[in-house]
N, C-alpha and C positions, 0 to 999 in steps of 0.2 A: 099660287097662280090659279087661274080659273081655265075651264076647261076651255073656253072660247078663244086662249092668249096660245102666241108658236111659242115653243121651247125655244127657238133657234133665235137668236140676235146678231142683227147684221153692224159690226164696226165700220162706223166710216166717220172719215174727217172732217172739220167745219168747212170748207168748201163742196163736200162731196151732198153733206146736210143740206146746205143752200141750194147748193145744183139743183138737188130732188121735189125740195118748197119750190123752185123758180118753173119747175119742169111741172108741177101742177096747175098753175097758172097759167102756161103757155108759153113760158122765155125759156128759150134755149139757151144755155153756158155751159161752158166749160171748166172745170177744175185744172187749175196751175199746179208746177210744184213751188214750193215755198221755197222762195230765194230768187225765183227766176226771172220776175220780172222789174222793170228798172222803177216802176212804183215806191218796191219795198225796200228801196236803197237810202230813200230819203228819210229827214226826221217827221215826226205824224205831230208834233205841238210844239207850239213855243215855249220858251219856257221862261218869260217876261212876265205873269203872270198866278199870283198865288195858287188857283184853283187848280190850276196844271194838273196832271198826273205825272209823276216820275218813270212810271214803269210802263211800258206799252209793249204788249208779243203781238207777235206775225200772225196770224192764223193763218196767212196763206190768203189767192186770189183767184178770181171766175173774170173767165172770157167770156164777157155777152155781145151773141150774134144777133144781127138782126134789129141793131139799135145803136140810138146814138150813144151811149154809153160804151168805150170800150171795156174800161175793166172797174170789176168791184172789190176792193182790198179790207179783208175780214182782221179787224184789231181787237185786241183786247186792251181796254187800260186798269191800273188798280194799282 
């Protein structure tokens, strides 16, 4: 490491990451916990479709204030 870099690293989750990009920009949101909102209750693809993905994770969801968007739901597919 160079002198100029912290020792210290801060853990945070993929909403927690977005939150802090959205809060430099000037959107305020908020991080959900995973599971809680009825977003992530549904399926994210069809699966009619070869290109499809099979596998999709939650990463979890941001409450954005202040807009028309209520929520933004972080997937991963692969």
């Amino acid at each position: 490491m160079h002198d100029t870099e912290s020792d210290t690293f801060i853990i945070q989750t993929w909403p927690e990451k977005f939150s802090s990009m959205l809060k430099e920009i000037g959107v305020d949101s908020e991080c959900k916990e995973i599971g809680t909102d009825a977003v992530e209750n549904d399926e994210y693809y069809a699966r009619y479709f070869a290109q499809t993905p099979r596998m999709v994770t939650n990463k979890g969801c941001l409450d954005i204030k202040n807009s028309n968007i209520d929520v933004v739901q972080i997937i991963q597919k692969g």
